[in-house]
Backbone as ProteinMPNN parsed JSONL, in Angstrom:
{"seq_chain_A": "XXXXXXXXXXXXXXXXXXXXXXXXXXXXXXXXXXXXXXXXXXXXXXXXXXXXXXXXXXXXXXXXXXXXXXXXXXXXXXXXXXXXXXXXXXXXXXXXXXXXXXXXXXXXXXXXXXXXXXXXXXXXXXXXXXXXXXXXXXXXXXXXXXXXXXXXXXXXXXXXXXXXXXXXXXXXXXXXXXXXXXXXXXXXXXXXXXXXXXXXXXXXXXXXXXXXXXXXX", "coords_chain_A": {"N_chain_A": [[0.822, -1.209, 0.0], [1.901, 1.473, 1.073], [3.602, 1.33, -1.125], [2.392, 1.789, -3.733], [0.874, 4.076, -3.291], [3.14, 5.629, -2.679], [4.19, 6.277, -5.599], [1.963, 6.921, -6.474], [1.631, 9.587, -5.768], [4.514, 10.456, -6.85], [4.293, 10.224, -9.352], [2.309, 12.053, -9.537], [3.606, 14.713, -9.296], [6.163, 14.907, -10.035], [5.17, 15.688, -13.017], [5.649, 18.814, -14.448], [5.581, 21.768, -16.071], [7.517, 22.891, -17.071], [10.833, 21.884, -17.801], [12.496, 19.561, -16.688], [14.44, 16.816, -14.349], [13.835, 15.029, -13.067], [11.276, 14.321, -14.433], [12.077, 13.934, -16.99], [13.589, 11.435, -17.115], [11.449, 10.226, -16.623], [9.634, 10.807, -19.23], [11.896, 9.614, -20.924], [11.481, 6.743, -20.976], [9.068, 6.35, -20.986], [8.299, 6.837, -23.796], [9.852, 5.07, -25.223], [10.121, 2.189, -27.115], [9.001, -1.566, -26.627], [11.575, -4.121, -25.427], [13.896, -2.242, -25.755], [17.288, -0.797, -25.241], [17.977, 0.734, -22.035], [20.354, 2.936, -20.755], [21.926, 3.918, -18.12], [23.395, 6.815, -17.025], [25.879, 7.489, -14.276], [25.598, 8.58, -10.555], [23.304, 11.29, -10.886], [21.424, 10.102, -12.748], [21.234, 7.441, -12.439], [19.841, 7.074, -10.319], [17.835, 8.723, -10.438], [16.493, 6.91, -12.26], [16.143, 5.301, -10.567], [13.787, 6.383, -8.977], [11.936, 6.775, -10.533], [11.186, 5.598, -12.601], [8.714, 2.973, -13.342], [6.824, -0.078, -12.522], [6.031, -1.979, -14.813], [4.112, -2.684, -18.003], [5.607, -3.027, -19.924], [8.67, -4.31, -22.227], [11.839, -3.408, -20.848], [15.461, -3.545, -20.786], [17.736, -2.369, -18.566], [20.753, -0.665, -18.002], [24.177, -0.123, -16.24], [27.035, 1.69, -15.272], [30.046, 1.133, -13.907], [32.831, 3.474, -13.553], [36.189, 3.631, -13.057], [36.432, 6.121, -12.163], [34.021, 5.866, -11.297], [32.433, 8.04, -12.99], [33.851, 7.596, -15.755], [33.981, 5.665, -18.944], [31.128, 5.803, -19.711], [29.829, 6.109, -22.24], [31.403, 4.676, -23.975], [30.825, 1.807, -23.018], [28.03, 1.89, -23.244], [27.786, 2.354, -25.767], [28.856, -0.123, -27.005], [27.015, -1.827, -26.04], [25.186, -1.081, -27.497], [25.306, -2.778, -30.06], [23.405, -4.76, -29.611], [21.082, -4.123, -29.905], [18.042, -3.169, -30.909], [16.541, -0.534, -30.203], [18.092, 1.809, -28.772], [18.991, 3.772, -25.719], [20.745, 6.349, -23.896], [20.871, 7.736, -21.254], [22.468, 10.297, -19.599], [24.987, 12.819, -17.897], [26.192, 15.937, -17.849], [29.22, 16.048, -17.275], [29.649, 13.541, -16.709], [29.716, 12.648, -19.478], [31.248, 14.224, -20.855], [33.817, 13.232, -19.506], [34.034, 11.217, -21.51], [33.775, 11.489, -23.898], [35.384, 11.029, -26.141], [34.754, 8.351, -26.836], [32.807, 8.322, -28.309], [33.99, 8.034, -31.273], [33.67, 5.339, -31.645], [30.634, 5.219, -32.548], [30.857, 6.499, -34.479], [32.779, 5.387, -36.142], [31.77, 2.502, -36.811], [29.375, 2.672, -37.623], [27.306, 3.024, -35.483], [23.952, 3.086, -33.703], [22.494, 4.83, -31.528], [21.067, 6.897, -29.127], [21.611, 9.474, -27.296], [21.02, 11.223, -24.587], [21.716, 14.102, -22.879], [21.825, 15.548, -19.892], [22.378, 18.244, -18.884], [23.169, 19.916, -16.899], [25.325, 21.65, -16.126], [27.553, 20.615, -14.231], [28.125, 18.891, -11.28], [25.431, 17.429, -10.675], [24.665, 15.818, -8.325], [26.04, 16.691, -6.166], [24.748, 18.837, -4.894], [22.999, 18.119, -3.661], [24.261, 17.283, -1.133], [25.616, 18.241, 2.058], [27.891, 20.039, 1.761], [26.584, 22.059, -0.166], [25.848, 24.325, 1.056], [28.078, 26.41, 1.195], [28.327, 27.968, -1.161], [30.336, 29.448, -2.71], [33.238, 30.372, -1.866], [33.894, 27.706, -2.366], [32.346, 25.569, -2.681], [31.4, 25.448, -6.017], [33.712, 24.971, -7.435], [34.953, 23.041, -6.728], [33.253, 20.775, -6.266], [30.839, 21.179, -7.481], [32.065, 22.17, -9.861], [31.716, 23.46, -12.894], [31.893, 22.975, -15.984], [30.828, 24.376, -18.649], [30.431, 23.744, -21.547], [29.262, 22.858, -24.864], [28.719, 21.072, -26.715], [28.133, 20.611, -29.234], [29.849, 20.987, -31.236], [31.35, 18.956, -30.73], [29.414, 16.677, -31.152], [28.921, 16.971, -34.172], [31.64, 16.454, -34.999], [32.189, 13.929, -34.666], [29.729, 12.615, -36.575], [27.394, 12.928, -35.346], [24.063, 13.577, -34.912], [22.948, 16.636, -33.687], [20.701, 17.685, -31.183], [19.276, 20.958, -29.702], [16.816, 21.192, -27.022], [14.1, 22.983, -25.862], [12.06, 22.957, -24.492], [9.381, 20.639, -23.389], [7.614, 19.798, -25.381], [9.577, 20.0, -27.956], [11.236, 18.174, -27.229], [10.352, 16.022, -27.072], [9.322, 15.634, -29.558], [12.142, 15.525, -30.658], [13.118, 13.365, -29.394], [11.639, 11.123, -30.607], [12.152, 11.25, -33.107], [14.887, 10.496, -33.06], [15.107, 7.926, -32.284], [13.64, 6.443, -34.517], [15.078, 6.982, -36.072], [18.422, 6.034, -38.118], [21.974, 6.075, -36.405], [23.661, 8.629, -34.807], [22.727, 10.449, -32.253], [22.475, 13.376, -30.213], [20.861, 14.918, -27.965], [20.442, 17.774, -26.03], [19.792, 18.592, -22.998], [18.948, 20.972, -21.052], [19.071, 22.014, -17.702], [18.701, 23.159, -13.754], [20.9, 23.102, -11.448], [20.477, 23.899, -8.783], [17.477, 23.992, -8.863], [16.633, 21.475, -9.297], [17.407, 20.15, -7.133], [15.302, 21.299, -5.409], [13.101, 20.555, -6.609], [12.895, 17.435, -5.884], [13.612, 17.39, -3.511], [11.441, 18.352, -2.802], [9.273, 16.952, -3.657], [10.17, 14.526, -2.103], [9.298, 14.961, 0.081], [6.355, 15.661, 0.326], [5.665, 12.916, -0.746], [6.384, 11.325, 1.864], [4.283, 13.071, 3.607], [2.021, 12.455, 2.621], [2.235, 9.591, 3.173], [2.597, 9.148, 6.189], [0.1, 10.485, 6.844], [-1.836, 8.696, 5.488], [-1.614, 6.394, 7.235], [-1.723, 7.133, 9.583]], "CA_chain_A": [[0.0, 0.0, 0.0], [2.946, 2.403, 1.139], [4.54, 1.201, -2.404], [1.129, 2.309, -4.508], [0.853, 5.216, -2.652], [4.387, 6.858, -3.066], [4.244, 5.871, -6.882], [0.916, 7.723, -7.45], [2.107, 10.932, -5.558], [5.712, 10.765, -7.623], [3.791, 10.657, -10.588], [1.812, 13.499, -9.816], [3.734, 15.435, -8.606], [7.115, 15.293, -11.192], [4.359, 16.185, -13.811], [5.661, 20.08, -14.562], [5.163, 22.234, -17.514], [9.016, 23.162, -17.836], [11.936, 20.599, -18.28], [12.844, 18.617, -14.783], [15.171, 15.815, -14.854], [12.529, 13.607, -12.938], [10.226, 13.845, -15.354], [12.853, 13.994, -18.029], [13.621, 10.192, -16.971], [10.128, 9.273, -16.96], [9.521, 10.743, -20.695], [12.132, 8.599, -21.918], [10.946, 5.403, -20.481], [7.366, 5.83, -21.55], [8.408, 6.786, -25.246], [10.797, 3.692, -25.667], [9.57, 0.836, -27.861], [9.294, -2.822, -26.031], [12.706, -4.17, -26.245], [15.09, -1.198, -25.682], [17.87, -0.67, -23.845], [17.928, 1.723, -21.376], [21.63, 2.962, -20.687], [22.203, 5.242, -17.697], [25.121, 7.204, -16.147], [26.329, 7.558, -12.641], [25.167, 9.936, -9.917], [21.854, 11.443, -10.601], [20.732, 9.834, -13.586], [21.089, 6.088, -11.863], [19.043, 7.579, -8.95], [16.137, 9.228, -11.027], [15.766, 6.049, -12.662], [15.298, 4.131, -9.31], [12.794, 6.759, -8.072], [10.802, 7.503, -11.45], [11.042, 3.763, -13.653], [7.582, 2.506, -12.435], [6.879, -1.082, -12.964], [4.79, -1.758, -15.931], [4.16, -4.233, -18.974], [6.742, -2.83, -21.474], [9.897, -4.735, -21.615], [13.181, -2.974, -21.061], [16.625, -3.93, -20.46], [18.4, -1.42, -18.168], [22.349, -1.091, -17.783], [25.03, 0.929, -16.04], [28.326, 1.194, -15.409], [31.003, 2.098, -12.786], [34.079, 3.211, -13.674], [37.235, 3.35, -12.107], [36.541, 6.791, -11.107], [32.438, 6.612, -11.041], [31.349, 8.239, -14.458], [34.446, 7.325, -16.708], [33.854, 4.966, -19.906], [29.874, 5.488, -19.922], [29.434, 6.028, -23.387], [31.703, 3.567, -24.675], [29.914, 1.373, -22.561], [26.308, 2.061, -24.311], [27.769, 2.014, -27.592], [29.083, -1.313, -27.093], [25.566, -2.491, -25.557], [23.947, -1.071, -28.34], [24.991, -3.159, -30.792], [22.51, -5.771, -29.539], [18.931, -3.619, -29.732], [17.496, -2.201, -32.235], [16.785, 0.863, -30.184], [19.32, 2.285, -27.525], [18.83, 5.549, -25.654], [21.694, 6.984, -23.264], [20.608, 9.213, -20.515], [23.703, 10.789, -19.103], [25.185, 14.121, -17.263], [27.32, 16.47, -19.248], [30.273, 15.948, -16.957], [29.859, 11.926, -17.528], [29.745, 12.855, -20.672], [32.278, 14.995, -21.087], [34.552, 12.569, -19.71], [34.261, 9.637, -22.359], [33.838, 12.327, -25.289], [35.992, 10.606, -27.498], [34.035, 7.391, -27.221], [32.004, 8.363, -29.867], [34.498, 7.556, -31.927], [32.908, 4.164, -32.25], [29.624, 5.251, -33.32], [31.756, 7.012, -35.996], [33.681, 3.699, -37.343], [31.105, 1.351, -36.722], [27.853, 3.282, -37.88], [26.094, 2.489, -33.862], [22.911, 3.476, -33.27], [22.343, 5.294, -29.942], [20.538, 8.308, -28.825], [21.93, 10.211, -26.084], [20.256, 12.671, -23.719], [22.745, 14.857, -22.15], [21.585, 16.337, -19.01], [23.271, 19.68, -18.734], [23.132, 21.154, -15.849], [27.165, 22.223, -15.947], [28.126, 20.493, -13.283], [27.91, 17.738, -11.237], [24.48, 17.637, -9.826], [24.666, 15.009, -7.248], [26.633, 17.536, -4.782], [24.19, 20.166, -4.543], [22.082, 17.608, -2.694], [25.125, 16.909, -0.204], [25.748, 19.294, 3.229], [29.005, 21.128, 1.543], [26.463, 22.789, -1.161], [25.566, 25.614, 1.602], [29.039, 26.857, 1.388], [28.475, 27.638, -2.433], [31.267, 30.28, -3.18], [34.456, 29.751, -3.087], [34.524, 26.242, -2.583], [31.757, 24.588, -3.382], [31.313, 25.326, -7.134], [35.058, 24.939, -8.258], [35.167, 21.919, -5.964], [32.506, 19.774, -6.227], [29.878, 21.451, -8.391], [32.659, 21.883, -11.375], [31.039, 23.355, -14.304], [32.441, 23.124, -17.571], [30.451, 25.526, -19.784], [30.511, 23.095, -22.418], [27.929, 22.711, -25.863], [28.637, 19.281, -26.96], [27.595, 20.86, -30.752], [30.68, 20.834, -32.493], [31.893, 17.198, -30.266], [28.771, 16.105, -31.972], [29.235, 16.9, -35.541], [32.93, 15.952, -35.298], [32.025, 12.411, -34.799], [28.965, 12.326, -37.289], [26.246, 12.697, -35.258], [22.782, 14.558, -35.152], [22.642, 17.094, -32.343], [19.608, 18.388, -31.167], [18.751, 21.567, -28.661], [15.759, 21.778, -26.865], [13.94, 23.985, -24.288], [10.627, 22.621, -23.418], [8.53, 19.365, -23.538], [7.275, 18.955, -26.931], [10.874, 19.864, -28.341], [12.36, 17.104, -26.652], [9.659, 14.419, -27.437], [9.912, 15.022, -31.177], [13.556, 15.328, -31.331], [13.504, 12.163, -29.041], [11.293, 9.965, -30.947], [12.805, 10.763, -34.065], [15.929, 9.798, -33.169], [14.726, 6.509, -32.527], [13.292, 6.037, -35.546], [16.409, 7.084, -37.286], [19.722, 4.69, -37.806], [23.149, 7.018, -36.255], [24.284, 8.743, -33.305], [21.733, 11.571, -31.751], [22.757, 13.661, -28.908], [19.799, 15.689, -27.175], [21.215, 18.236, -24.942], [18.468, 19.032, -22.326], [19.739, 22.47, -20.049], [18.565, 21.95, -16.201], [19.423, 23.955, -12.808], [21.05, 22.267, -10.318], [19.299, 24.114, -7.262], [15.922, 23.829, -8.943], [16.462, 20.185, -9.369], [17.357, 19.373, -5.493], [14.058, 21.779, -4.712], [11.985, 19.492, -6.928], [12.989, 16.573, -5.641], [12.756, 17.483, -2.08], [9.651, 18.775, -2.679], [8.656, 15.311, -3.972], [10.304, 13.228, -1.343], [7.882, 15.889, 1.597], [4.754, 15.149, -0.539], [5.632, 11.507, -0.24], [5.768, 11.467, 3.634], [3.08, 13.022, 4.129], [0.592, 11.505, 2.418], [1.81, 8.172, 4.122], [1.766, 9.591, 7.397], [-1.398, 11.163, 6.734], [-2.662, 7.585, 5.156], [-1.433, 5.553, 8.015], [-1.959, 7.518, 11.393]], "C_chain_A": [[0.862, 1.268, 0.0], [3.588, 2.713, -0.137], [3.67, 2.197, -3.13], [1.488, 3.507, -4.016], [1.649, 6.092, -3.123], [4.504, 6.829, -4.429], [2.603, 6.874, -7.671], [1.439, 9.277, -6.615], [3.451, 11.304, -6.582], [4.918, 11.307, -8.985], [2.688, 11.669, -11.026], [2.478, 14.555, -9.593], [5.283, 16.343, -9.654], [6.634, 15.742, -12.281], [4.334, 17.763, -13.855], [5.511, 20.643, -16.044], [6.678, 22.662, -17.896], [10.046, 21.835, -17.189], [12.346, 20.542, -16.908], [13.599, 17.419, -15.08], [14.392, 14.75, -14.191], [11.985, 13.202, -13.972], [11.265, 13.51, -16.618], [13.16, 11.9, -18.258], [12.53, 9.231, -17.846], [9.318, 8.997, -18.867], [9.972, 9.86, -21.428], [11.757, 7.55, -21.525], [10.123, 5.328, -21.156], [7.575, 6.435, -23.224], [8.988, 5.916, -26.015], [10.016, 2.587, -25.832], [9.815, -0.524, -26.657], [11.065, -3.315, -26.854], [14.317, -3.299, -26.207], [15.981, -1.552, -24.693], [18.03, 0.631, -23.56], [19.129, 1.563, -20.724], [21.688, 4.41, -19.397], [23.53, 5.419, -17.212], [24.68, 7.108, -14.604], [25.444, 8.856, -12.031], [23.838, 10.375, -10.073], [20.433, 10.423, -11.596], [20.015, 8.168, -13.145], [19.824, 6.374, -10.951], [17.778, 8.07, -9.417], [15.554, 7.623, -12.006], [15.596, 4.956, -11.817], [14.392, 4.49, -8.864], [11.425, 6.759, -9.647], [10.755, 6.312, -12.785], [9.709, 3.03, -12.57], [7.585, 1.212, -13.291], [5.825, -0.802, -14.257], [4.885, -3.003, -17.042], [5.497, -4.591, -20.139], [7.648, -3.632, -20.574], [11.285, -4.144, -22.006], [14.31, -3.853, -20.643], [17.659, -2.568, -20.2], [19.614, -1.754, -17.516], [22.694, 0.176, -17.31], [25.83, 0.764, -15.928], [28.809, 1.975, -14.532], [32.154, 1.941, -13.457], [35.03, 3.08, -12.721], [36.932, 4.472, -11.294], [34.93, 7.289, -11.466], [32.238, 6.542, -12.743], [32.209, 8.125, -15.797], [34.198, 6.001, -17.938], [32.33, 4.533, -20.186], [29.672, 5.333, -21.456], [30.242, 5.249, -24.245], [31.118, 2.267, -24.682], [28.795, 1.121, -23.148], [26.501, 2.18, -25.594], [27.852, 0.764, -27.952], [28.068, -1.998, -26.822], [24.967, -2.211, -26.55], [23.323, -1.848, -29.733], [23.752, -4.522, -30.715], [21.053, -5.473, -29.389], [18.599, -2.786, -31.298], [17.014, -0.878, -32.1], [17.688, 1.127, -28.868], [18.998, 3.422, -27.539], [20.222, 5.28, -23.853], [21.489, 7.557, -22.31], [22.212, 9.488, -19.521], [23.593, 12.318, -18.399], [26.145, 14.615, -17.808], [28.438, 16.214, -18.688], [31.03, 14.21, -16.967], [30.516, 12.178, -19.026], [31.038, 13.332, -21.699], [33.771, 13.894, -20.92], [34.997, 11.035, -20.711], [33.768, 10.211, -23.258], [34.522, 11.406, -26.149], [36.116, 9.202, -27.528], [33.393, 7.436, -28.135], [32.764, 7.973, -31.057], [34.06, 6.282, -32.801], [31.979, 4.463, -32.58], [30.074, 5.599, -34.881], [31.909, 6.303, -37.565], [33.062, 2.827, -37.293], [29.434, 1.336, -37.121], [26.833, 2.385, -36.284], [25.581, 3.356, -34.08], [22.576, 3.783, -31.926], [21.62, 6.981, -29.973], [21.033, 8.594, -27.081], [21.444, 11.367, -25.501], [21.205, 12.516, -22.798], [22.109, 15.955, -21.489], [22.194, 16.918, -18.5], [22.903, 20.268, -17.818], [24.707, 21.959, -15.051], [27.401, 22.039, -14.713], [27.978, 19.212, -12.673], [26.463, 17.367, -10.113], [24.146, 16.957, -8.395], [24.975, 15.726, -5.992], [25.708, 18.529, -4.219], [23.292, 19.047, -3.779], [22.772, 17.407, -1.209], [25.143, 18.399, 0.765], [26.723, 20.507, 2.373], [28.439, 22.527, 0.164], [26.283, 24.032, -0.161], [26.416, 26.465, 1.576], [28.843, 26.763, -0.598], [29.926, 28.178, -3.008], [32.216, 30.62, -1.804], [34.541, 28.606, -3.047], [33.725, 25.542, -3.302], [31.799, 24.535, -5.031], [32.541, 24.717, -7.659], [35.797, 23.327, -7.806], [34.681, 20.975, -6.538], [31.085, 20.299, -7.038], [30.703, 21.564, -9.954], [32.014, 21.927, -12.664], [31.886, 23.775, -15.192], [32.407, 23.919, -18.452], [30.114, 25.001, -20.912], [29.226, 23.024, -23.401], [27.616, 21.936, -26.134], [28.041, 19.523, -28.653], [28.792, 20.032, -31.271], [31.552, 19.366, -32.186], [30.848, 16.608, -31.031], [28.846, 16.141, -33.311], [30.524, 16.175, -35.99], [32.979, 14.49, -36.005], [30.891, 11.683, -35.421], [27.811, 12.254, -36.933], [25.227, 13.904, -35.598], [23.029, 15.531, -33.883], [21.25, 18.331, -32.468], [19.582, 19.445, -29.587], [17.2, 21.745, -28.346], [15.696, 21.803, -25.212], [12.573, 23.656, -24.077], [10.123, 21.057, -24.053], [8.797, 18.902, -25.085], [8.78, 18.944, -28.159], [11.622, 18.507, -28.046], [11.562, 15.521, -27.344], [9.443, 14.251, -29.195], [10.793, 14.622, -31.69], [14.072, 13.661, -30.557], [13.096, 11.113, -29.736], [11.339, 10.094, -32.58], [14.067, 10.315, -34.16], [15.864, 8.298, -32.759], [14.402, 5.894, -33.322], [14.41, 6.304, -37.012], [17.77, 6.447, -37.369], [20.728, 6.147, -37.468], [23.112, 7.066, -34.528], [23.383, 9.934, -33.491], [22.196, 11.514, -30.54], [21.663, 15.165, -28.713], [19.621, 16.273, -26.098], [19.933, 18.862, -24.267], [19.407, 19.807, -21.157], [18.78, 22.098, -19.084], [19.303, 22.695, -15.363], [19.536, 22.895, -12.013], [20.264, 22.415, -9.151], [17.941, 23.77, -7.859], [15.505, 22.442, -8.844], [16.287, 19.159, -7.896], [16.152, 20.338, -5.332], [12.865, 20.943, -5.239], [11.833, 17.933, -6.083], [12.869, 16.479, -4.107], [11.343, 17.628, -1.369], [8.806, 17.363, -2.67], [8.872, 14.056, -2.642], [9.417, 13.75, 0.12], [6.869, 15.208, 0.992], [4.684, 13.667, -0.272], [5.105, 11.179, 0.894], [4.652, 11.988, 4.035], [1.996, 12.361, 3.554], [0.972, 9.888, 2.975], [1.432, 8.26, 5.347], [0.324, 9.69, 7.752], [-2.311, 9.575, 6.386], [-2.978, 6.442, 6.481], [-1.57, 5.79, 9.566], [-3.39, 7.692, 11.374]], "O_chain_A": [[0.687, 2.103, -0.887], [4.043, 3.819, -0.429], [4.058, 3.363, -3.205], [2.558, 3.974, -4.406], [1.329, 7.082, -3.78], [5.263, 7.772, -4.649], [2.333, 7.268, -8.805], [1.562, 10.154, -7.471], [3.438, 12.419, -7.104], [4.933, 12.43, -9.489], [2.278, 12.025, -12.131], [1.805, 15.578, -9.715], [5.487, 17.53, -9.91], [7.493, 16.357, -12.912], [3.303, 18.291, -13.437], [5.341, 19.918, -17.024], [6.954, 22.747, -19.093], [9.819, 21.08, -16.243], [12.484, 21.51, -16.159], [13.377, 16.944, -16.193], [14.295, 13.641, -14.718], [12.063, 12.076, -14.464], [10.913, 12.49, -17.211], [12.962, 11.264, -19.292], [12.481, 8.389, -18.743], [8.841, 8.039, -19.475], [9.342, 9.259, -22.298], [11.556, 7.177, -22.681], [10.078, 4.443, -22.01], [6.509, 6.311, -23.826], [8.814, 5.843, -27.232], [9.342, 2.061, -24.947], [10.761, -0.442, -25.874], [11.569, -3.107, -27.958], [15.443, -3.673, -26.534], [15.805, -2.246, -23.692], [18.185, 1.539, -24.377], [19.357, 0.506, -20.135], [21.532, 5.595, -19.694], [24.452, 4.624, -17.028], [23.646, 6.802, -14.009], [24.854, 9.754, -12.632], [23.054, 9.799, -9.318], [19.251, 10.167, -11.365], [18.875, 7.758, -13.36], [18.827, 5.665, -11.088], [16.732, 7.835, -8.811], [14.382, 7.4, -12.309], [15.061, 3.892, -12.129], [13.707, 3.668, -8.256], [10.203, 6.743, -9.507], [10.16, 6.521, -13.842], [9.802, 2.693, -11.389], [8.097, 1.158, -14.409], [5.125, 0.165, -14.554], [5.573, -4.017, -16.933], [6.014, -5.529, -20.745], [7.726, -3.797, -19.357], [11.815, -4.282, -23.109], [14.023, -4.934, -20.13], [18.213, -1.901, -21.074], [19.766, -2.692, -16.733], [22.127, 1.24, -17.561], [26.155, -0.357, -16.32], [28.414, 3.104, -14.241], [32.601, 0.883, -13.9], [34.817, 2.503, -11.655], [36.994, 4.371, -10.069], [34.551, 8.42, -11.772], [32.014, 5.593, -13.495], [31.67, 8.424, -16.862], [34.37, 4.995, -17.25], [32.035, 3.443, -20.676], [29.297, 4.219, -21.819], [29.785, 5.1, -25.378], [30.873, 1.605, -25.691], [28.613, -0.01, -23.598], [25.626, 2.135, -26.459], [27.227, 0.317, -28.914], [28.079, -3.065, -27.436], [24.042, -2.981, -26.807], [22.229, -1.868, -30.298], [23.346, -5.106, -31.719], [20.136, -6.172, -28.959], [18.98, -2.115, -32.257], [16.914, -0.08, -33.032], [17.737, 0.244, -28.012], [18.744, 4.147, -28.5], [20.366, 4.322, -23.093], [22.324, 8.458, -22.392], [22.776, 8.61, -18.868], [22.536, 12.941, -18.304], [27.022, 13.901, -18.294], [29.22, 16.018, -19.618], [32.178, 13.792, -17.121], [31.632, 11.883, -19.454], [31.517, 12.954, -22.768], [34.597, 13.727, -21.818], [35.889, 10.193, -20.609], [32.996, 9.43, -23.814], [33.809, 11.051, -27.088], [37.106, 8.647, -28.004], [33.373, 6.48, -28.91], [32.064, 7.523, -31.964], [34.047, 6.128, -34.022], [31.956, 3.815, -33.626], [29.756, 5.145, -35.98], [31.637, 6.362, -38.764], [33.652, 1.869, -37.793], [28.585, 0.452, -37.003], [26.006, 1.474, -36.253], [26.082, 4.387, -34.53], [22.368, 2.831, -31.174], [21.771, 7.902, -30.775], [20.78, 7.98, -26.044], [21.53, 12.462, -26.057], [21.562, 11.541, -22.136], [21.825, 17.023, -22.033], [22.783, 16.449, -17.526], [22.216, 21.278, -17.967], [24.971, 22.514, -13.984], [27.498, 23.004, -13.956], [27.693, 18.298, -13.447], [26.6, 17.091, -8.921], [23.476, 17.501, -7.518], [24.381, 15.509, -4.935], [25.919, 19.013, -3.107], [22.7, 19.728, -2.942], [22.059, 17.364, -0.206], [24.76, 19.473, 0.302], [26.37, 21.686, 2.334], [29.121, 23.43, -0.321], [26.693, 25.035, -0.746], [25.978, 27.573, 1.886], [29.143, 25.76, -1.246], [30.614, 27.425, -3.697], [31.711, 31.129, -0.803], [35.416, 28.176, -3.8], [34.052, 24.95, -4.33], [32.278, 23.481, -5.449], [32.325, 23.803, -8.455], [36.738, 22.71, -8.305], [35.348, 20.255, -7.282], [30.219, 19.426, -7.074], [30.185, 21.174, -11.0], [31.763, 20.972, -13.4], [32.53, 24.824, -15.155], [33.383, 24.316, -19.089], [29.372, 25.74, -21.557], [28.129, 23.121, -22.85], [26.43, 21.615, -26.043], [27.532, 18.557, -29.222], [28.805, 18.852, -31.619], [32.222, 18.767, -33.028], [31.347, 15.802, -31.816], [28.833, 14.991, -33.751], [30.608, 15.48, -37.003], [33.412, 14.03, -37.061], [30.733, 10.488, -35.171], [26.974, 11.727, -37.666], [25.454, 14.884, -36.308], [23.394, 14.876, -32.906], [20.933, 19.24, -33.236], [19.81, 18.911, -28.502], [16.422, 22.287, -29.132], [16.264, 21.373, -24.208], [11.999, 24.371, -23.256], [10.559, 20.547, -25.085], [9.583, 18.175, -25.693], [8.957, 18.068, -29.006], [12.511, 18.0, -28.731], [11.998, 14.479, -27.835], [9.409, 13.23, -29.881], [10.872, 13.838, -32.636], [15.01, 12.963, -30.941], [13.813, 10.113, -29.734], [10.746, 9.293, -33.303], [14.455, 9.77, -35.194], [16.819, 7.583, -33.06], [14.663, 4.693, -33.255], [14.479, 6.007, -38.204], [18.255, 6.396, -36.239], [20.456, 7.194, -38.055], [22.826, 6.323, -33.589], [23.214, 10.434, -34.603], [22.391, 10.53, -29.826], [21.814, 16.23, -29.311], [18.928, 15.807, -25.194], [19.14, 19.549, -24.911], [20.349, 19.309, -20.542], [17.646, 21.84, -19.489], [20.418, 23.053, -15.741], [18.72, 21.996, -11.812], [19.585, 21.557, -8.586], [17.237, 23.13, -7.079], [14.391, 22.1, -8.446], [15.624, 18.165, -7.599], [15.65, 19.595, -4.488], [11.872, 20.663, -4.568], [10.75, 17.45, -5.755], [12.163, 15.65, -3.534], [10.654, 17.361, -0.385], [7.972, 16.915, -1.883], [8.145, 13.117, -2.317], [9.008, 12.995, 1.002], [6.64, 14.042, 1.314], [3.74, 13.198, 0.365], [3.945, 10.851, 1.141], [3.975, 11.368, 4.855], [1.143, 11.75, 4.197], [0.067, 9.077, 3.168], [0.398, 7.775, 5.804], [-0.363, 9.165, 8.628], [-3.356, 9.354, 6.998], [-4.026, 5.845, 6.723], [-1.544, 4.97, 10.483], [-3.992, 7.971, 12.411]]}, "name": "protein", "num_of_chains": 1, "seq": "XXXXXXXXXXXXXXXXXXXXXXXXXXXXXXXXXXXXXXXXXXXXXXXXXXXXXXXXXXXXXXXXXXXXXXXXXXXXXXXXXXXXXXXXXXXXXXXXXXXXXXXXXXXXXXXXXXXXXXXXXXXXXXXXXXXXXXXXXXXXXXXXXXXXXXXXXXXXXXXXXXXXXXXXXXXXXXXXXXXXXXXXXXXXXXXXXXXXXXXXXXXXXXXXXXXXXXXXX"}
């Protein structure tokens, strides 16, 4: 009952009208054909797809990977997985990302099929949920938030792929479910805030509690 419960509040509740990396999860899940694999990175992306992957009938096949140091060799990783689906999607963090850039390589020389959503929020979002984010300036950012600045355009063209920007919903779900339907490499850079992201998600994990509380006292 507790399970039900927190599963119909999540899913009301990540339901916003501008781009959230909760919901961002949940989009790609429920637009992916039976069959897929579902490829995530380290750090937040692993974590939104333990809170926001609801059971259901479709059948996926979901993978991740640790590197040596956490988020190193993801996308070589999911290229190499992909040759066994007929659709592959990526969800990643630009600083994952960033570090196994010149993995793509293989989509390059090997014509792979993969779509990648690159969740940009320049930095490494996981920390801003941790105690040391209150101390933002001087340490935290340069520390442990570490943003890059990065576009990921012209890394995408280099290596032959499609790259797509978008800034709200329906942007994302066209440019997502045509790159599924198209053979190559697609990278689908989705811009997020780090603070707005730990306020959603806190928000979500209050809303939770109380309505069990509230169900069960």
């Amino acid at each position: 009952e507790v399970n039900s419960l927190a599963k119909n509040v999540i899913h009301r509740e990540i339901q916003r009208s501008t781009i959230n990396e909760g919901q961002l999860m949940l989009e790609a899940v429920t637009m992916l054909p039976d069959d897929a694999l579902l490829f995530v990175g380290n750090s937040m992306p692993i974590r939104d797809l333990d809170t926001f992957l609801f059971t259901s009938e479709k059948q996926l096949v979901t993978m991740g990977n640790r590197g040596a140091n956490g988020i190193d060799g993801i996308a070589s990783t999911a290229l190499g997985a992909s040759t066994h689906f007929k659709s592959s999607v990526l969800v990643i963090g630009d600083l994952s990302f960033f570090h196994d850039l010149n993995g793509l390589l293989a989509a390059k020389l090997y014509n792979l099929n993969l779509t990648i959503v690159v969740v940009n929020n320049d930095g490494g979002g996981i920390f801003s949920f941790l105690p040391q984010a209150e101390y933002e300036l001087p340490y935290f950012e340069p520390l442990f938030g570490t943003p890059i600045g990065l576009d990921f355009q012209h890394a995408a063209e280099m290596y032959g792929g499609v790259f797509k920007r978008v800034n709200n919903w329906n942007e994302f779900r066209n440019a997502y479910t045509n790159s599924l339907s198209e053979n190559g490499l697609h990278i689908i850079k989705v811009v997020t805030e780090r603070q707005e992201n730990v306020n959603i998600h806190r928000d979500i994990w209050s809303k939770v509690e109380k309505a069990v509380v509230a169900n069960f006292t």
